[in-house]
N, C-alpha and C positions, 0 to 999 in steps of 0.2 A: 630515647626511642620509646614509644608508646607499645603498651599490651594491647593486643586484642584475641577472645574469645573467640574461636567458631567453632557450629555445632553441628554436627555431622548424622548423618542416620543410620544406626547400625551394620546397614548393610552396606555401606558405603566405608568399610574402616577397613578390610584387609584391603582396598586400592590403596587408602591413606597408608596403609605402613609399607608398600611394596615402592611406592613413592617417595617414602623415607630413605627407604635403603638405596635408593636410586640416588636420592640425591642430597643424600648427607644430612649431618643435624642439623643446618642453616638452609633451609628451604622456606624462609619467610622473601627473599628476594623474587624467586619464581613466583609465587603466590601474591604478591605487590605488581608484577609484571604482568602479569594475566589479569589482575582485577584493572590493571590501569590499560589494558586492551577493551576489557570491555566498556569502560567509559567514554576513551576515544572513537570508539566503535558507537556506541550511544547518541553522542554528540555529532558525528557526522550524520548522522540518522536524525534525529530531530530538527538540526539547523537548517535542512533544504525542502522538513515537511511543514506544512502550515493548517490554520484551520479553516475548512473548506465550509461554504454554505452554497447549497444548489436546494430548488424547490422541487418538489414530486406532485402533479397534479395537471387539471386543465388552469389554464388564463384566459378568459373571456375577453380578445383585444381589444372591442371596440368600448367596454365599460371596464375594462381590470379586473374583471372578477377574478378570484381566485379561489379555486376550490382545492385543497391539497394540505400538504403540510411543508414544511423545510426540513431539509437533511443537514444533519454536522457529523465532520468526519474529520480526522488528518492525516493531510495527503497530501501530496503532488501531482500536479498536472503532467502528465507526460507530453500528450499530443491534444491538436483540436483541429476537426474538419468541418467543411462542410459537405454534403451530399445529398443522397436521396436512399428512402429507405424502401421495403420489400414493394410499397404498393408505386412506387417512382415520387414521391411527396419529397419536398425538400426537407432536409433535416440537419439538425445541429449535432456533431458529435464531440465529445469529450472523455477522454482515457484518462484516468485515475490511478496511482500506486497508491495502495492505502499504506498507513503507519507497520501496520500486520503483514503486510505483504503482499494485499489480495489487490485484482485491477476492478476497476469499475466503472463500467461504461454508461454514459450518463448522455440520455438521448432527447431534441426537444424539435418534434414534429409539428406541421402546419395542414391543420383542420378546413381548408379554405370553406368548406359547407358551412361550417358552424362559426366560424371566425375566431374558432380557437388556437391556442399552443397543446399540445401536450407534452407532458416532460415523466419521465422515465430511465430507472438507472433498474441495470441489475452490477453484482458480484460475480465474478469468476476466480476463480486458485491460479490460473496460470494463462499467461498470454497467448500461450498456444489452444486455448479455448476458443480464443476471439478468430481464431484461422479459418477459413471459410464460411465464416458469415457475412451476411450482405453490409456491410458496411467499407468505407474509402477507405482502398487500398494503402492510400499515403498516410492513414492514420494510427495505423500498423509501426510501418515504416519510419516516420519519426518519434513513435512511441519507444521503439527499440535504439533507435539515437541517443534520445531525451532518460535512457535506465540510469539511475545512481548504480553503480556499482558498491552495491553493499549488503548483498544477500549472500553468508557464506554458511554452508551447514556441515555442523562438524559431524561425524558419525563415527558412532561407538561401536567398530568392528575390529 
């Protein structure tokens, strides 16, 4: 059986001995069992996110111009629509989970004046941001399908 070191912060030592007496002198199993939760935990988390590239900017269609930059990010796609946005223009939408947790909606509108695209993302903390704003309904909706079930937050109460 291998040694290993861990180093703790002083204010974090009377949990450690209250944890002791709890649970005997052999509490290297608990502690192999939780670190090996969070790997598995890890691991479903990384394998269903990938790395994302979307562009931020105008597209000039009839010559390709491109004036913007590229986003990279890793995430998963949840949902993708099509619709139309505040001013009735067609629009592209796409919902995001980032790695972090956050959604990202990532939008890519049609200029017919100009003959341009424009593409456009913002960030939100929680899907309930995206709740009545002009955006399809159904995008919503298969976004909340499409959730990994793997957001759990422990709290220290």
């Amino acid at each position: 059986m291998a040694t290993m070191n861990f180093y703790v912060p002083k204010t974090e030592v009377e949990d450690i001995n209250k944890a002791r007496e709890i649970l005997g002198d052999d509490y290297s199993p608990f502690i192999v069992r939780n670190l090996k939760s969070v790997v598995i935990d890890a691991d479903k988390r990384e394998k269903s996110f990938i790395e994302i590239t979307r562009f931020e900017g105008t597209t000039q269609q009839d010559m390709g111009i491109r004036q913007g930059r590229d986003i990279k990010f890793i995430g998963k796609q949840l949902s993708e629509k099509v619709g139309f946005d505040d001013a009735s223009i067609p629009a592209w939408y796409e919902l995001f989970l980032t790695r972090k947790g956050k959604f990202m909606l990532y939008i890519v509108s049609e200029d017919e004046q100009n003959d341009t695209l424009k593409c456009t993302y913002k960030v939100y903390d929680s899907i309930k941001e995206l709740q009545g704003m002009n955006i399809p309904g159904a995008l919503l909706m298969n976004a909340e399908k499409n959730m990994p079930n793997i957001t759990c937050e422990f709290l220290d109460i």
